[in-house]
PDB file of N, CA, C and O in Angstrom:
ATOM      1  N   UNK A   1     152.563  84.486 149.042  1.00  0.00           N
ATOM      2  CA  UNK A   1     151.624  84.115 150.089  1.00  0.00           C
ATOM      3  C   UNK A   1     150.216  84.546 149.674  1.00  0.00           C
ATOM      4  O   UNK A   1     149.872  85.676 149.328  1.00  0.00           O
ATOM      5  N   UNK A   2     149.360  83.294 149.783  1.00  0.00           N
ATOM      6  CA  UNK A   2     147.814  83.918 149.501  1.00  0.00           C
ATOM      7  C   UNK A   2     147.044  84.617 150.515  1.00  0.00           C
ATOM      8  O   UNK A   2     147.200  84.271 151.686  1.00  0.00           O
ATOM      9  N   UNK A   3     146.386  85.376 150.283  1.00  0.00           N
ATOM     10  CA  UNK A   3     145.643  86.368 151.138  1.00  0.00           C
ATOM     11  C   UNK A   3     143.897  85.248 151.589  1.00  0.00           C
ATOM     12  O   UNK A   3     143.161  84.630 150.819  1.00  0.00           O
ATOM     13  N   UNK A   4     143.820  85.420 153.058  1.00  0.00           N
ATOM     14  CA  UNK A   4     142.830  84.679 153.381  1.00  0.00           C
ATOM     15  C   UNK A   4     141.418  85.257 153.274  1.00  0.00           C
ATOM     16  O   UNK A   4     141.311  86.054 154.206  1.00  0.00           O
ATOM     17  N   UNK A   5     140.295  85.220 152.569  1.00  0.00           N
ATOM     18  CA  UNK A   5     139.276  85.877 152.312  1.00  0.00           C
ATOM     19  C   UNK A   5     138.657  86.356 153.981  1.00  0.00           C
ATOM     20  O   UNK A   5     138.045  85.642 154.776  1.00  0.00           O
ATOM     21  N   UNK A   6     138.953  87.383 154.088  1.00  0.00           N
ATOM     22  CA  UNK A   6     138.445  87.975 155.204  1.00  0.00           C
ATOM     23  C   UNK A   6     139.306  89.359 156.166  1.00  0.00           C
ATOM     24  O   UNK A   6     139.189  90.403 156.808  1.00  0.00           O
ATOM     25  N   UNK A   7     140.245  88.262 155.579  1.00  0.00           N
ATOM     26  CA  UNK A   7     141.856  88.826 156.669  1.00  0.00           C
ATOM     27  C   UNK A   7     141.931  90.216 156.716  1.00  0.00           C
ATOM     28  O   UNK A   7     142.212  90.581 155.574  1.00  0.00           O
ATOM     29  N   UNK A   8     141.830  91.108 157.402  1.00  0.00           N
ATOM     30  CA  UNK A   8     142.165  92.503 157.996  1.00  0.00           C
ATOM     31  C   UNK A   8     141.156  92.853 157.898  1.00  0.00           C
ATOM     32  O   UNK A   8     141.241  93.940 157.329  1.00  0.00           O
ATOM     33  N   UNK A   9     139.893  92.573 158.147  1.00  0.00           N
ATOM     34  CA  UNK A   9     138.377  92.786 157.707  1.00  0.00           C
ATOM     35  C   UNK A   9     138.007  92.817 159.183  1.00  0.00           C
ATOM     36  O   UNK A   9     138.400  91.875 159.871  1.00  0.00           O
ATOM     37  N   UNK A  10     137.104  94.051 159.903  1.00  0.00           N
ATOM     38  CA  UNK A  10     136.995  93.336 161.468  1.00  0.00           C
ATOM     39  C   UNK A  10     135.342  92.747 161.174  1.00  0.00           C
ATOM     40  O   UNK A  10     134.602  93.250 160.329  1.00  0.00           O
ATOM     41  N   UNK A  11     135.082  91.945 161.789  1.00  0.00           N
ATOM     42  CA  UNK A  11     133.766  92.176 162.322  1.00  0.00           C
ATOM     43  C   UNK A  11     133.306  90.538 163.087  1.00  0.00           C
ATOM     44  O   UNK A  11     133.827  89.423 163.127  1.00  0.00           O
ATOM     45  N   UNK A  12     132.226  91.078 163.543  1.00  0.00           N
ATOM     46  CA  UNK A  12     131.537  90.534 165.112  1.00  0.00           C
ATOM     47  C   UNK A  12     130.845  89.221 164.410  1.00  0.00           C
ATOM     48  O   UNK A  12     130.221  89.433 163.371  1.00  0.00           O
ATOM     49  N   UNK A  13     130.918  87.823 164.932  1.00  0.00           N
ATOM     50  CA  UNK A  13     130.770  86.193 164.895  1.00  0.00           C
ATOM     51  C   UNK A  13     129.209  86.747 165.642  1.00  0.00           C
ATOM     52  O   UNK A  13     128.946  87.200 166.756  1.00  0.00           O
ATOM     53  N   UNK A  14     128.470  86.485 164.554  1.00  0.00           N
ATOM     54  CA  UNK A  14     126.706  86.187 164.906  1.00  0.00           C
ATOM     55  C   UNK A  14     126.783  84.760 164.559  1.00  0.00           C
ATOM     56  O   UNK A  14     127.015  84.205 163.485  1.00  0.00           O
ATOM     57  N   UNK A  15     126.500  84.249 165.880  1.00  0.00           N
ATOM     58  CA  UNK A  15     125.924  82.318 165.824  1.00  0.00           C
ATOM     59  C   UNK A  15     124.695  82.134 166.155  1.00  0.00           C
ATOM     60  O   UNK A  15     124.153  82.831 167.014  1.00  0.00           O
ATOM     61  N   UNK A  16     124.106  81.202 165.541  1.00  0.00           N
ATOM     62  CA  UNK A  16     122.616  80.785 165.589  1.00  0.00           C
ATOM     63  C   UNK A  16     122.346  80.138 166.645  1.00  0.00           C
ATOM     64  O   UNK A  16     122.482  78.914 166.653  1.00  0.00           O
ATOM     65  N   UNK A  17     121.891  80.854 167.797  1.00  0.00           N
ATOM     66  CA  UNK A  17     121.737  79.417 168.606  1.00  0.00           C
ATOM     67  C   UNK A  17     120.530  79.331 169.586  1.00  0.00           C
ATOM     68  O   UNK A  17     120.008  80.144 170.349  1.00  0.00           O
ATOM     69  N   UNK A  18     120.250  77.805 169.215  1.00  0.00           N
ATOM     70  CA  UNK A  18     118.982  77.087 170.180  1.00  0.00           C
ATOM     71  C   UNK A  18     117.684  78.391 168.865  1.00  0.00           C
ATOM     72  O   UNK A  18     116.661  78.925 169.293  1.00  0.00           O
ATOM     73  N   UNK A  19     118.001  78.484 167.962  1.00  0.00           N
ATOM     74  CA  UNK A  19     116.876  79.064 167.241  1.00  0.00           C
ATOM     75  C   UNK A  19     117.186  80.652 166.886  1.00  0.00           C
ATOM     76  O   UNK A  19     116.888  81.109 165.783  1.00  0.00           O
ATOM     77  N   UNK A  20     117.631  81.221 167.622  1.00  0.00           N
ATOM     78  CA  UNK A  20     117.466  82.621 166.850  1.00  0.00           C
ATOM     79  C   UNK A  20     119.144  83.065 167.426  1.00  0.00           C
ATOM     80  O   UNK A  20     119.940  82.657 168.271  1.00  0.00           O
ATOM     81  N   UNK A  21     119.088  83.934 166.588  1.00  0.00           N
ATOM     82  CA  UNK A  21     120.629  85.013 166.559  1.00  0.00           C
ATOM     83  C   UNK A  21     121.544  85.716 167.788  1.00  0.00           C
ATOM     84  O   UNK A  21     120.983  86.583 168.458  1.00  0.00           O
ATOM     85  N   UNK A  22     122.643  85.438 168.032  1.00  0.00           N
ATOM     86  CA  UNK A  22     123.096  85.976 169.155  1.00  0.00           C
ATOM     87  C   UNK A  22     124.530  85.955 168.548  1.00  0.00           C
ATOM     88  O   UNK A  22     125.147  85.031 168.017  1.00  0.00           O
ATOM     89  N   UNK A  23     124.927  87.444 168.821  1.00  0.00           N
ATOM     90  CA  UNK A  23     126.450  87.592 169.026  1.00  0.00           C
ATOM     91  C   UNK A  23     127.197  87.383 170.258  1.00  0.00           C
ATOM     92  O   UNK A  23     128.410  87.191 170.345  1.00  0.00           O
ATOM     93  N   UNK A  24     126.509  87.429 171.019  1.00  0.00           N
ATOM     94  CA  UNK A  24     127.457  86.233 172.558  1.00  0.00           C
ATOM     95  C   UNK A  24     126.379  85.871 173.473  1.00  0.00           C
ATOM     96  O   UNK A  24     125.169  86.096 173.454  1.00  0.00           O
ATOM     97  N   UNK A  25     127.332  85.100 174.475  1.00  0.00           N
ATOM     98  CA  UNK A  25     126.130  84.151 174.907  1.00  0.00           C
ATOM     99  C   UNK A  25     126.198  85.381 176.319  1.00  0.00           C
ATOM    100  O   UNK A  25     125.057  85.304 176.776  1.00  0.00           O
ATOM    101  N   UNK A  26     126.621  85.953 176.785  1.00  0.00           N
ATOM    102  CA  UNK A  26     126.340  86.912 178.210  1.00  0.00           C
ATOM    103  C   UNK A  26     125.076  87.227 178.846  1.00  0.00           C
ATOM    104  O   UNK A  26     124.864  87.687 179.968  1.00  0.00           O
ATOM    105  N   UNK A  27     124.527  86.998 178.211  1.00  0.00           N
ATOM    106  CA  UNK A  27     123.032  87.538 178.819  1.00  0.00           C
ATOM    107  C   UNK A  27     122.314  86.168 178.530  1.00  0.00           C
ATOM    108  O   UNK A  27     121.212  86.259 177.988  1.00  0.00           O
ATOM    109  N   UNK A  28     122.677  85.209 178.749  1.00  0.00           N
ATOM    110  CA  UNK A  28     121.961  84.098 178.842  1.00  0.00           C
ATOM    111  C   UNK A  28     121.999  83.070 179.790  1.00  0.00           C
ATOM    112  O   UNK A  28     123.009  82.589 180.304  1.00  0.00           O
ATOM    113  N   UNK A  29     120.556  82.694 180.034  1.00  0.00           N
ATOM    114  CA  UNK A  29     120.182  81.795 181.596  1.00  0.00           C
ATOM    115  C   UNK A  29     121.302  80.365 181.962  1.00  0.00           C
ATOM    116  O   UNK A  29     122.206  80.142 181.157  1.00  0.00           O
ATOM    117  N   UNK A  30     121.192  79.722 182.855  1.00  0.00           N
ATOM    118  CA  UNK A  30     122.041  79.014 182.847  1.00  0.00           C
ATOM    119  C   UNK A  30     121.605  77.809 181.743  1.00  0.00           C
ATOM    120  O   UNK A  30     122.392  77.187 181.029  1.00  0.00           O
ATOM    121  N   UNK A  31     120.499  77.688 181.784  1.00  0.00           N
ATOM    122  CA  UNK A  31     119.875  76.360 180.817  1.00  0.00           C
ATOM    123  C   UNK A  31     120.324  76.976 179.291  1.00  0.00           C
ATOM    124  O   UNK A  31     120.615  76.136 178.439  1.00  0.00           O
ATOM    125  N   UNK A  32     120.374  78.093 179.005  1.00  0.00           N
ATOM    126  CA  UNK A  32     120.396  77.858 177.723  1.00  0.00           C
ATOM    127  C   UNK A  32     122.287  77.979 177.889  1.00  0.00           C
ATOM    128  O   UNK A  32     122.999  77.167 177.297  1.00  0.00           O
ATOM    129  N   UNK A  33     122.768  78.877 178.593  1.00  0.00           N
ATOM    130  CA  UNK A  33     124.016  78.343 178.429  1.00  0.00           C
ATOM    131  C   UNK A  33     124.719  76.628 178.514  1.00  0.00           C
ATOM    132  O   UNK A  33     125.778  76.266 178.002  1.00  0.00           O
ATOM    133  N   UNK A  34     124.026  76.025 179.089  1.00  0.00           N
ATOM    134  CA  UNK A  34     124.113  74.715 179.231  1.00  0.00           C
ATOM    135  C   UNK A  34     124.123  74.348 177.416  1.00  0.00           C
ATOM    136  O   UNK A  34     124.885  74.079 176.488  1.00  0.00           O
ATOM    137  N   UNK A  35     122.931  74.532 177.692  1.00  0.00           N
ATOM    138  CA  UNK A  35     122.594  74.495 175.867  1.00  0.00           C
ATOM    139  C   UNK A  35     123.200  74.448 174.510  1.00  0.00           C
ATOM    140  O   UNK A  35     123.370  73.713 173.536  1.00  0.00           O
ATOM    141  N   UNK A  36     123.447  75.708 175.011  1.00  0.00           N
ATOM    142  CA  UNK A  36     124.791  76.161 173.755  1.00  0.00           C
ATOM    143  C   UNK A  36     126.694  75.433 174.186  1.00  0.00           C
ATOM    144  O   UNK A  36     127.600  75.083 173.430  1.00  0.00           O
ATOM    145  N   UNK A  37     126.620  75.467 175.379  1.00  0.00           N
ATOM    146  CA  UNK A  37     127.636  74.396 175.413  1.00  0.00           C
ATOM    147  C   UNK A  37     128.137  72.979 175.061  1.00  0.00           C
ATOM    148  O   UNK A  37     129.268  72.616 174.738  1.00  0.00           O
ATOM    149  N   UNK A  38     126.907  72.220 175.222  1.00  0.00           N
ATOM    150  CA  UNK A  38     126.422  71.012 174.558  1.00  0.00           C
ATOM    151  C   UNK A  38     126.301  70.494 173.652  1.00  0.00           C
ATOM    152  O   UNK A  38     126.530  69.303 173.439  1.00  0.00           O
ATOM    153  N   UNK A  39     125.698  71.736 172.533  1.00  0.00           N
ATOM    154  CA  UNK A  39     125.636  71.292 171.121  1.00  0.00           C
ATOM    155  C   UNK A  39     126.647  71.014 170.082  1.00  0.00           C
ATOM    156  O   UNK A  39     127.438  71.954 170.010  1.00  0.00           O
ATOM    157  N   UNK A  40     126.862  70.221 169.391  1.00  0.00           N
ATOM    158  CA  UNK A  40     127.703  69.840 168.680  1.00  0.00           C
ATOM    159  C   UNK A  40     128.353  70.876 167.300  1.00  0.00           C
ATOM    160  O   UNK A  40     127.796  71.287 166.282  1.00  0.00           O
ATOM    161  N   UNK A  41     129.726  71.044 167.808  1.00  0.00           N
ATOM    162  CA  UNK A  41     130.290  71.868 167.507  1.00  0.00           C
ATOM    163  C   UNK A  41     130.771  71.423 165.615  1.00  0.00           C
ATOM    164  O   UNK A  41     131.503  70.449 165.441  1.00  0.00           O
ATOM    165  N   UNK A  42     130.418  72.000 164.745  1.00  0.00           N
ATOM    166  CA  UNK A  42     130.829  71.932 163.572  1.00  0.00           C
ATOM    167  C   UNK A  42     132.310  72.949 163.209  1.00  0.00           C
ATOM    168  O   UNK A  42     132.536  74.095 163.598  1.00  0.00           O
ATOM    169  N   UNK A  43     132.998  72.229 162.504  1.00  0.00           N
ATOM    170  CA  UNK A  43     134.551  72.907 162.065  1.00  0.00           C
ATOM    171  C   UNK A  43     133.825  74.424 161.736  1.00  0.00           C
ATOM    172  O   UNK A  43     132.682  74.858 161.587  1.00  0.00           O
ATOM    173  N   UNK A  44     135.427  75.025 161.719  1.00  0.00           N
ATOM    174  CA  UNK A  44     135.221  76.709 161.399  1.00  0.00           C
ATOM    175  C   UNK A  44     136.413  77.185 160.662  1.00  0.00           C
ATOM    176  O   UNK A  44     137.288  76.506 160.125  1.00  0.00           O
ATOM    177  N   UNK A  45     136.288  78.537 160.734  1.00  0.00           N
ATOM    178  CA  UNK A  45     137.378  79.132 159.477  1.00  0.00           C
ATOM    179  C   UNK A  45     138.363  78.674 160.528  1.00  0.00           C
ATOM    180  O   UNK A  45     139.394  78.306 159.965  1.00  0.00           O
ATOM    181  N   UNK A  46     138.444  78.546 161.967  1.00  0.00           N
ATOM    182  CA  UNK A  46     140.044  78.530 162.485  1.00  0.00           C
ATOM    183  C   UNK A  46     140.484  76.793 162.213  1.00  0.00           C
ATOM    184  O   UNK A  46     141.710  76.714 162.292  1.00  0.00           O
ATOM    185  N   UNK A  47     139.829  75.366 161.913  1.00  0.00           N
ATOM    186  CA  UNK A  47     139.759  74.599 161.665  1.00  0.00           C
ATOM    187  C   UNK A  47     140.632  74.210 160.325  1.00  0.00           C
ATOM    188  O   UNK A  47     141.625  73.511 160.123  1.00  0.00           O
ATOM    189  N   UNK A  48     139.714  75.059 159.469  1.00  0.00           N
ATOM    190  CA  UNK A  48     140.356  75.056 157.907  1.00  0.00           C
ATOM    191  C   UNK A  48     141.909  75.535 158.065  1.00  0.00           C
ATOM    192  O   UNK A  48     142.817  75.036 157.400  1.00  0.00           O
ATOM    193  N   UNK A  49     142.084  76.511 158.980  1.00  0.00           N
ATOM    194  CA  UNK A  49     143.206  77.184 159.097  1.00  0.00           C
ATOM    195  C   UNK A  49     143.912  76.590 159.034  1.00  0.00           C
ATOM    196  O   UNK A  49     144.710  76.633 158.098  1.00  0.00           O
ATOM    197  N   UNK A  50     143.991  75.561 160.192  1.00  0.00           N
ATOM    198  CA  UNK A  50     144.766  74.540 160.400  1.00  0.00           C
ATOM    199  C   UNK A  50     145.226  73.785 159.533  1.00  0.00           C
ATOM    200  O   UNK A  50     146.452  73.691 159.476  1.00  0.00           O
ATOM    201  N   UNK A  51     144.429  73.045 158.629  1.00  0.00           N
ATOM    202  CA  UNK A  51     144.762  72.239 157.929  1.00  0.00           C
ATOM    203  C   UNK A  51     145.335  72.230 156.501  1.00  0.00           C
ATOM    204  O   UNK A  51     145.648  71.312 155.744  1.00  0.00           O
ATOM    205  N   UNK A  52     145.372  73.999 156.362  1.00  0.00           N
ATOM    206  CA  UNK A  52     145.858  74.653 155.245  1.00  0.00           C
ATOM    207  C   UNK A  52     147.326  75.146 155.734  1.00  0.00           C
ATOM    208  O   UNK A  52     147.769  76.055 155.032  1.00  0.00           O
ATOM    209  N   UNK A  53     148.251  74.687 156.903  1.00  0.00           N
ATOM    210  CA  UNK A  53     149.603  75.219 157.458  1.00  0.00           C
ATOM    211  C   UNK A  53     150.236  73.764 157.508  1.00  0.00           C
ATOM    212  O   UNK A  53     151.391  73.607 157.907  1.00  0.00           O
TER     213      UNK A  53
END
């Protein structure tokens, strides 16, 4: 079994969004949560996952 580059590694998903850096959206207005809901979602490591099982 191959080992997944990351796997048992912890750490915290910083996403770019509407322009500058945020590790979660909690402290954000309703417009920009709107915002970040909206935008078009590009594949991710759990994506690839998938398609590698």
């Amino acid at each position: 079994m191959e080992k997944v580059v990351g796997e048992g590694e912890k750490f915290e998903r910083i996403r770019r969004v509407t322009g500058y850096l945020a590790g979660d959206v909690s402290r954000f207005n309703n417009g920009k949560r709107a915002e970040e809901r909206d935008r078009v979602k590009h594949s991710g490591v759990k994506e690839l996952l998938k398609e590698t099982k």
